[in-house]
C-alpha positions as CSV (number, residue, x, y, z in Angstrom):
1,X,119.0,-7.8,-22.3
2,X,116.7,-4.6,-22.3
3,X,117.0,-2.0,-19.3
4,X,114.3,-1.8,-17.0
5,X,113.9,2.5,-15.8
6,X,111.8,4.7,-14.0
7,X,110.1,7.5,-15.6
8,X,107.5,10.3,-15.0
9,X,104.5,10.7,-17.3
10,X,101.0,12.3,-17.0
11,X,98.5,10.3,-15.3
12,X,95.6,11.9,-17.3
13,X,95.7,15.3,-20.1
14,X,95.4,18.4,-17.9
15,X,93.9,21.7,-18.9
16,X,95.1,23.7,-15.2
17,X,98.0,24.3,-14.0
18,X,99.9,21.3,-13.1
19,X,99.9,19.6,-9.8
20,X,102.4,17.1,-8.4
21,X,99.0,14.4,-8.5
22,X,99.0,14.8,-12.6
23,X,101.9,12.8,-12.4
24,X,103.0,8.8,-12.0
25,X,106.4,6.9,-12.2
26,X,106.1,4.2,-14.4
27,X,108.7,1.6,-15.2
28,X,109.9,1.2,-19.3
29,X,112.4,-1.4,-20.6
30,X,115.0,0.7,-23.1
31,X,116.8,-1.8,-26.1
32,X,119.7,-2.9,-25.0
33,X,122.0,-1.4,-27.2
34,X,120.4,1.9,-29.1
35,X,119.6,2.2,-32.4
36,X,121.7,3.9,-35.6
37,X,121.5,7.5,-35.0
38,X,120.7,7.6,-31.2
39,X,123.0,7.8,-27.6
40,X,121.7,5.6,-24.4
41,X,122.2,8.4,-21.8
42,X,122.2,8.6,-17.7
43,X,120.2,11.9,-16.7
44,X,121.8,14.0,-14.3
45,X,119.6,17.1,-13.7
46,X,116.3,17.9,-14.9
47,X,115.5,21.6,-15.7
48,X,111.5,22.6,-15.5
49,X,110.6,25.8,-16.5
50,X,107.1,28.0,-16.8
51,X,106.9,27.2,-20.0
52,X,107.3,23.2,-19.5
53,X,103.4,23.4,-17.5
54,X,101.7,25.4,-20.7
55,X,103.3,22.6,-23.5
56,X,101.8,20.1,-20.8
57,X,98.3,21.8,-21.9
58,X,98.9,22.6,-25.6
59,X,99.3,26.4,-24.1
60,X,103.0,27.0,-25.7
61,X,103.6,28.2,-29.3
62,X,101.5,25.5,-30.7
63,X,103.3,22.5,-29.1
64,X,101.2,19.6,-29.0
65,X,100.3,18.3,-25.2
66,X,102.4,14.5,-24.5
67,X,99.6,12.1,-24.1
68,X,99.0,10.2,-20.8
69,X,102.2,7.5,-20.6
70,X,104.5,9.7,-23.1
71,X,107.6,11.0,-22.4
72,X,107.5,14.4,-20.9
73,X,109.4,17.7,-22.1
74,X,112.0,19.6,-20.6
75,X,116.1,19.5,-20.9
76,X,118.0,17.8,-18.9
77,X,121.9,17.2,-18.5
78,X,122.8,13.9,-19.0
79,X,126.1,11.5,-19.4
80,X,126.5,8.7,-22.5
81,X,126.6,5.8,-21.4
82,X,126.8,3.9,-25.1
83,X,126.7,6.1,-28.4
84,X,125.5,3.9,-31.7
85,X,127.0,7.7,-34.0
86,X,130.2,8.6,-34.6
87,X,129.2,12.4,-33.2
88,X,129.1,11.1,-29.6
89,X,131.1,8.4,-27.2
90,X,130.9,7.7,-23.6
91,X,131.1,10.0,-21.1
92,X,130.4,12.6,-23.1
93,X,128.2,15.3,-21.4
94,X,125.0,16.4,-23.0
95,X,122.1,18.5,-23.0
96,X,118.8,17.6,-24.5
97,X,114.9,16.6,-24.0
98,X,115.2,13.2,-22.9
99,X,111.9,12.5,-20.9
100,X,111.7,12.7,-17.1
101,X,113.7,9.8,-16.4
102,X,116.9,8.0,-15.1
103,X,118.1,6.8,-18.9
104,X,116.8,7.3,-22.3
105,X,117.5,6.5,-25.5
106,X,117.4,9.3,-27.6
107,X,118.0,10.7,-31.5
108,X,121.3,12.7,-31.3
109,X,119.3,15.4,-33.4
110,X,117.8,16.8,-29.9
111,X,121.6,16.4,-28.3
112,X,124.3,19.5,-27.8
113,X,127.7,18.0,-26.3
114,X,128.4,20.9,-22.9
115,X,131.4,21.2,-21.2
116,X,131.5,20.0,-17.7
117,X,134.7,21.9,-17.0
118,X,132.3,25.4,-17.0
119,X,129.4,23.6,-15.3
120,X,126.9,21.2,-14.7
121,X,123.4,21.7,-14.0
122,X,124.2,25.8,-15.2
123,X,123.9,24.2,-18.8
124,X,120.1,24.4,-18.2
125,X,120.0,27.6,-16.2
126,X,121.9,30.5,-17.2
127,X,123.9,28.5,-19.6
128,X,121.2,27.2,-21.2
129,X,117.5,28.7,-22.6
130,X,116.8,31.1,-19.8
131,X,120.6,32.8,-19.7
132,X,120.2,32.8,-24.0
133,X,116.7,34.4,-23.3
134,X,118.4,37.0,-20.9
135,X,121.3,37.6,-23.6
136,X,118.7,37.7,-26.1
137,X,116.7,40.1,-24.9
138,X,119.1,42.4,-23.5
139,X,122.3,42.7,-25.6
140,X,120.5,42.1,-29.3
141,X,117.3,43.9,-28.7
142,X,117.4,46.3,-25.7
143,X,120.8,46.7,-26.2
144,X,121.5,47.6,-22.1
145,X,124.5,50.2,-21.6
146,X,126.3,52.3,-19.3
147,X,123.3,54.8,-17.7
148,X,120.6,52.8,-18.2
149,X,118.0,52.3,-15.6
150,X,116.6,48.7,-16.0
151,X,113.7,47.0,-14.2
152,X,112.9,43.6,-14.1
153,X,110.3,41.7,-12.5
154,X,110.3,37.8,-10.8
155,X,113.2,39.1,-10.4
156,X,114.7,36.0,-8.2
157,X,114.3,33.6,-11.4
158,X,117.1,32.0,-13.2
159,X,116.0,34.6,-16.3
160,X,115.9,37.9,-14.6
161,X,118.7,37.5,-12.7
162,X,120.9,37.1,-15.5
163,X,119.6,39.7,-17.2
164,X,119.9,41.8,-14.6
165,X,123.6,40.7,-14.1
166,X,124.4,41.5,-17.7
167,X,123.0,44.7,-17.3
168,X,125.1,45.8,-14.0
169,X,128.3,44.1,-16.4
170,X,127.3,47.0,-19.0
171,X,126.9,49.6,-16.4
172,X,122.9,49.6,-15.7
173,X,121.6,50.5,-12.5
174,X,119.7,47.6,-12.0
175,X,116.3,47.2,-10.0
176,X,114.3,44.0,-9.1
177,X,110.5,43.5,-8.5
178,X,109.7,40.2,-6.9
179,X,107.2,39.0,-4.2
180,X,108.3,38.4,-1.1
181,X,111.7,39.7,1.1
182,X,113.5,36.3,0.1
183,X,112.5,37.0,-3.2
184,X,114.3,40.6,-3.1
185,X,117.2,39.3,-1.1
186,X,118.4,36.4,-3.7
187,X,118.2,39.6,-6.4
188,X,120.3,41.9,-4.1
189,X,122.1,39.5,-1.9
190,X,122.8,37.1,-4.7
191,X,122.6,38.3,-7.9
192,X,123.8,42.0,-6.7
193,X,121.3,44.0,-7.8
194,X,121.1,47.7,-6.5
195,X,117.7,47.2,-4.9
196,X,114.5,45.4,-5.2
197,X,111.0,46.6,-4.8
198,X,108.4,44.2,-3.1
199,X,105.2,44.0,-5.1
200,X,103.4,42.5,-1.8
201,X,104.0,45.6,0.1
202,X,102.0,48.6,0.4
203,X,102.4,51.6,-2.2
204,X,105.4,49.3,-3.7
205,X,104.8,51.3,-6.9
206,X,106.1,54.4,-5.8
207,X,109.2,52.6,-5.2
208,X,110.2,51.9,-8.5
209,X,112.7,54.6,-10.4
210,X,110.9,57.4,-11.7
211,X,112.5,57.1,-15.3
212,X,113.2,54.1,-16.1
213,X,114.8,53.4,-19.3
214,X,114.7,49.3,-19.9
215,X,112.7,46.7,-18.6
216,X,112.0,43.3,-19.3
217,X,108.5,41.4,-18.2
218,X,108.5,38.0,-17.3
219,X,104.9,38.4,-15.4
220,X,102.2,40.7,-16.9
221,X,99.6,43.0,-16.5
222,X,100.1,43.5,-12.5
223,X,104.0,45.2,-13.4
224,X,103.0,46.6,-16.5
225,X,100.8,49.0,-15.0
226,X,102.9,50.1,-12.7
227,X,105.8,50.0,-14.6
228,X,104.3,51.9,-17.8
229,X,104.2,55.1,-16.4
230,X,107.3,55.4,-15.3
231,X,109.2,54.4,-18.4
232,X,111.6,57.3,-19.3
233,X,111.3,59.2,-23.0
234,X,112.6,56.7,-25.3
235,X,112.4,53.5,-23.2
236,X,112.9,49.8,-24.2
237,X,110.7,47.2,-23.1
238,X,111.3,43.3,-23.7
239,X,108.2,41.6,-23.1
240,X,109.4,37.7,-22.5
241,X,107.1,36.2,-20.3
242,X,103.6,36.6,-18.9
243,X,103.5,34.2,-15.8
244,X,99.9,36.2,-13.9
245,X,98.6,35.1,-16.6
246,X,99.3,31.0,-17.6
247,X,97.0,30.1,-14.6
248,X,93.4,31.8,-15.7
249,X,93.8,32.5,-19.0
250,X,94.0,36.1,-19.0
251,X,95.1,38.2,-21.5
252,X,97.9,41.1,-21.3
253,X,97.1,44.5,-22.7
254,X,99.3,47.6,-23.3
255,X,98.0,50.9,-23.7
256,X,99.2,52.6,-27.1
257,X,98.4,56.2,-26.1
258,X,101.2,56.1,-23.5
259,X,103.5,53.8,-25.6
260,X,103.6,56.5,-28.1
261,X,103.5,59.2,-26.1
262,X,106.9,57.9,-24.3
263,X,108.4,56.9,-28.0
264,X,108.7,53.5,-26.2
265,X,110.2,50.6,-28.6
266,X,109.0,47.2,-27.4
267,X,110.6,44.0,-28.2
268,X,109.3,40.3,-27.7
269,X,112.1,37.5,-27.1
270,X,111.4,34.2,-28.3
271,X,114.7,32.1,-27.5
272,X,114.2,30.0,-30.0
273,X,115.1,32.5,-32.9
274,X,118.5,32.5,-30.9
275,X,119.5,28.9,-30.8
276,X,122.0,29.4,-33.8
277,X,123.9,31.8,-31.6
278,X,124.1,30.2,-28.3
279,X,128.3,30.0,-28.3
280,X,127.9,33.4,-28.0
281,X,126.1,33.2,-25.4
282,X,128.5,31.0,-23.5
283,X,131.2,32.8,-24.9
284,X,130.1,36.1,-23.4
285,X,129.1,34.4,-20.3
286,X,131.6,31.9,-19.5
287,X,134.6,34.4,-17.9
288,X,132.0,36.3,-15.7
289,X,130.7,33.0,-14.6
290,X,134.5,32.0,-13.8
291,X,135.3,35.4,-11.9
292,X,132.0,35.4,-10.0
293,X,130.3,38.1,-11.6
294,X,127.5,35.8,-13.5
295,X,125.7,33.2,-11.0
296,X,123.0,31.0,-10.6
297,X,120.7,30.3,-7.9
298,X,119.3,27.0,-7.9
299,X,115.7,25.7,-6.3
300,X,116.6,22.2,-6.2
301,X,114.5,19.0,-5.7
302,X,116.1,16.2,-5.2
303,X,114.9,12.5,-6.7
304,X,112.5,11.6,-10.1
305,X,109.5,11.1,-7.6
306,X,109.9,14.6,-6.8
307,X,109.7,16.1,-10.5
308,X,105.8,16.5,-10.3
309,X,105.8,18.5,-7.3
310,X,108.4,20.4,-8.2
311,X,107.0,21.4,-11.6
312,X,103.8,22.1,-9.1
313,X,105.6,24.6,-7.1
314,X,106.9,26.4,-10.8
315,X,103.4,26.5,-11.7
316,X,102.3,28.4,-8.3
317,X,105.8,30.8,-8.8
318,X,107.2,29.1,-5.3
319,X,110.4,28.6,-6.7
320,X,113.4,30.7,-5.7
321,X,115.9,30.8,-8.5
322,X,116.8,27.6,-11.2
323,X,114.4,25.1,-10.6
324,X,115.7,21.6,-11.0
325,X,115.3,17.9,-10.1
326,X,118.6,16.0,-9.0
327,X,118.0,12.4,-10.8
328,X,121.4,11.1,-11.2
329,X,125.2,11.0,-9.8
């Protein structure tokens, strides 16, 4: 007999930033035992990232926007419950878009097997896209070392934490910019940054290093122009994400004049060009996460009813570190 589970879909296409009101649980009936080529999973966590709310309006590298009633994207961790290919089996431990819901049936084509042992939920955070982003972006393009002087902005995200964490492993001196003092304290207090500068403060531009030699972006024009100015002769920029600017559907600009005039090199990280490499990822990352110098802080929600809120709260940059929605035991 078929499965009866509870799942999250739109309620109606969106074109604005998602709200927890675009959303409705409905219930689908899964086959009872999966087809050739597919694993009946169990989701454990849900991971929703910025970039979740632009595919949801057709704003992310061309994805197509899920219909009203389709299943939604974003990873999740999940467990097997039944496997119908020989690459899988029970209890196996995977990570994959599988909807927003408690079980799914899904092609094992969208499936990695993870190891539990290193972590759970950390397979979507800094084990998972946003730590391969961070890797990406630091030690294949920027190339961080010893001396450096590296900025970083939403600086209490999953993203520029680690890759302000590799670059303090490399020998950076390593400065946030978030909004807010919790903000700052998850970068210095958690993540051990050597400062960070609040960009909701008065004259919080002159706090920033006066030569700065790397810095990645996650948000856009607001840091860029204060960051610009200060980058050091022969500076690296990774430009990764632009968050100011998924709301209103403004556009970014840099100045050449200044670029040039700084010899800067800029970079832009796509994480997908990086998915053939991710065991080095984890390779790299797996003994600091072990010894304490690699961590995650996590924004947790917990339940499937509260995924559309949650992704709300992404949307509005409320979230304080990994965001995630606790579906399953």
């Amino acid at each position: 007999m078929s499965a009866a589970i509870r799942e999250v879909v739109l309620r109606h296409a969106i074109t604005d930033a998602p709200v927890a009101a675009d959303f409705e649980i409905i219930e689908r009936r899964l086959p009872a035992t999966p087809l050739a080529g597919t694993v009946h999973v169990r989701l454990l966590w849900l991971g929703l990232d910025p970039y979740v709310g632009q595919t949801l309006r057709a704003r992310h590298m061309g994805d197509k926007a899920p219909a009203p009633g389709e299943s939604l994207p974003g990873e999740s961790v999940a467990v097997v419950l039944a496997s119908n290919d020989p690459a899988f089996v029970a209890g196996d431990h995977v990570v994959g878009n599988c909807g927003w819901a408690e079980e799914a049936i899904v092609p094992v084509a969208r499936l990695r097997r993870v190891d539990p042992a290193i972590a759970i939920a950390e397979h979507l955070g800094v084990l998972g896209m946003p730590g391969l982003t961070a890797w990406a972006g630091m030690t294949q393009l920027a190339k961080v070392r010893a001396g450096d002087v590296f900025t970083v902005d939403a600086a209490a995200g999953v993203v520029a934490g680690t890759a302000g964490q590799i670059a303090k492993i490399e020998g950076a001196t390593v400065v946030g910019i978030a909004g807010g003092p919790d903000k700052c304290a998850i970068a210095t207090d958690r993540y051990g940054f050597d400062a960070c500068v609040d960009y909701n403060t008065d004259g919080w531009e002159q706090q920033l290093p006066a030569a700065i030699t790397v810095h990645f972006e996650n948000v856009g024009q607001r840091v860029l122009d204060a960051v610009l100015p200060r980058l050091a002769i022969n500076a690296r920029m990774v430009l990764c994400g632009l968050a100011q600017h998924y709301g209103d559907g403004s556009v970014a600009r840099l100045p050449v004049g200044p670029i040039i005039g700084k010899r800067a090199q800029i970079f832009g990280v796509v994480v997908y060009d990086y998915f053939a490499r991710r065991a080095e990822w984890i390779d790299y990352a797996a003994p600091h996460i072990r010894d304490g110098t690699l961590v995650e802080v996590q924004d947790i929600a917990e339940g499937l009813a509260q995924a559309g809120a949650q992704i709300e709260r992404v949307s509005l940059g409320k979230t304080e570190g990994r965001a995630l929605v606790r579906i399953g035991g």
